[in-house]
C-alpha positions, 0 to 999 in steps of 0.5 A: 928142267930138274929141281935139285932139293936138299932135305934139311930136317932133324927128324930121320923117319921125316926126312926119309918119308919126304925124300921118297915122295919126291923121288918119285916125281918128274922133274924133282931129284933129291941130292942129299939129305941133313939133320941139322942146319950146320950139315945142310950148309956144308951140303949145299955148298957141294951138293949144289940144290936149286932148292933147300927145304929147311925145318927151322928148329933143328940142333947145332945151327937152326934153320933161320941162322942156316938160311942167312948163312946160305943167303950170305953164302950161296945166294943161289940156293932157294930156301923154304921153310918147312916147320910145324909151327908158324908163329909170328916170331918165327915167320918173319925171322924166318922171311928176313933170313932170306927164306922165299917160302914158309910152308906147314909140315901139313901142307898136301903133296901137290902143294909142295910139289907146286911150292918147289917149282914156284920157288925154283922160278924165284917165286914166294910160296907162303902157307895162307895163314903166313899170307894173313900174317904179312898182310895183318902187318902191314895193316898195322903200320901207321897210315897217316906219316908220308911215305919216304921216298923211294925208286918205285913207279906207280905200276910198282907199287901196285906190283909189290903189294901184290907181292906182299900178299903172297901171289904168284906171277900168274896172279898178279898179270890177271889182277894187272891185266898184264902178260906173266912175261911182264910181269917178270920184268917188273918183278926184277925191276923192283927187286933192282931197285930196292936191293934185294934179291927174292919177291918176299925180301922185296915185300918187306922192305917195300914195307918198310919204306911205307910203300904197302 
């Protein structure tokens, strides 16, 4: 399987450097290229990516207002952000845009590269210090009011907070002791339930509801 990626970057010597390391990695073809969030949304809609990587502090229209606009418009299309900065305001507009994964531009080639196919299969990749944000956050939602209702099962929930901290498939069938195949399934079972459509809207509206 090849993943087609769009490089959305407003900085030309960024974009260039990136699109070189990945043309020279199997199974990755980069099919365009934008400076700014307008151009990167035209571009998907013909370019057809598996995978945008999104700065988010671009002219015109800015990577979060871009995400929304492709996870209204072209729900295919998967989404990371790429940025320098991984402040709270920014993280999480960033995750409720729509955005599967949230990365540092310091971030190593082979992390990138893994984030890519992750991502790709439908999978969050967040930067670790994003993770402690998520999880710091739901650490502050109040504990002692009773959880609304919700559509979960038990084997659920423990699923979705694992999702709300950033772990992969993998990871989450040896914490549950499961097969990644189930895991999967359960992983869409949630997404049904709870109306969303990738692992980190999930988490958010999980916390949302109470559930984590």
């Amino acid at each position: 399987m090849t993943i087609r990626v769009l490089v959305a970057d407003d900085q030309a010597l960024f974009r260039e450097a990136l699109t070189t390391l990945l043309e020279v990695q199997p199974g990755i073809e980069v099919v365009g290229d934008a400076a700014d969030g307008a151009e990167a949304v035209r571009a998907s809609a013909t370019l057809h990516p598996d995978v945008v990587l999104m700065d988010l502090r671009m002219p015109v229209l800015d990577g979060i207002a871009a995400t929304a606009r492709l996870r209204a418009e072209q729900p295919a299309v998967r989404v990371i952000a790429l940025t320098t900065f991984d402040d709270d305001e920014d993280v999480f507009a960033a995750l409720r845009a729509g955005a599967v994964g949230y990365l540092l531009k310091d971030v190593t080639s082979s992390r990138l590269l893994e984030a890519l196919v992750a991502a790709a299969r439908g999978e969050t990749v967040l930067q670790p210090s994003v993770v402690a944000k998520v999880v710091a956050r739901v650490a502050e939602l109040p504990q002692d009011a009773p959880p609304p209702g919700h559509p979960l099962t038990e084997r659920e929930v423990e699923l979705v907070r694992l999702l709300a901290e950033g772990r992969s498939n993998r990871e989450i069938a040896g914490v549950l002791y499961l097969a990644e195949g189930t895991v999967k399934n359960l992983v869409s079972s949630v997404l049904s339930k709870l109306g969303v459509r990738d692992r980190t809207q999930a988490a958010l509206r999980a916390r949302d509801l109470g559930i984590v």
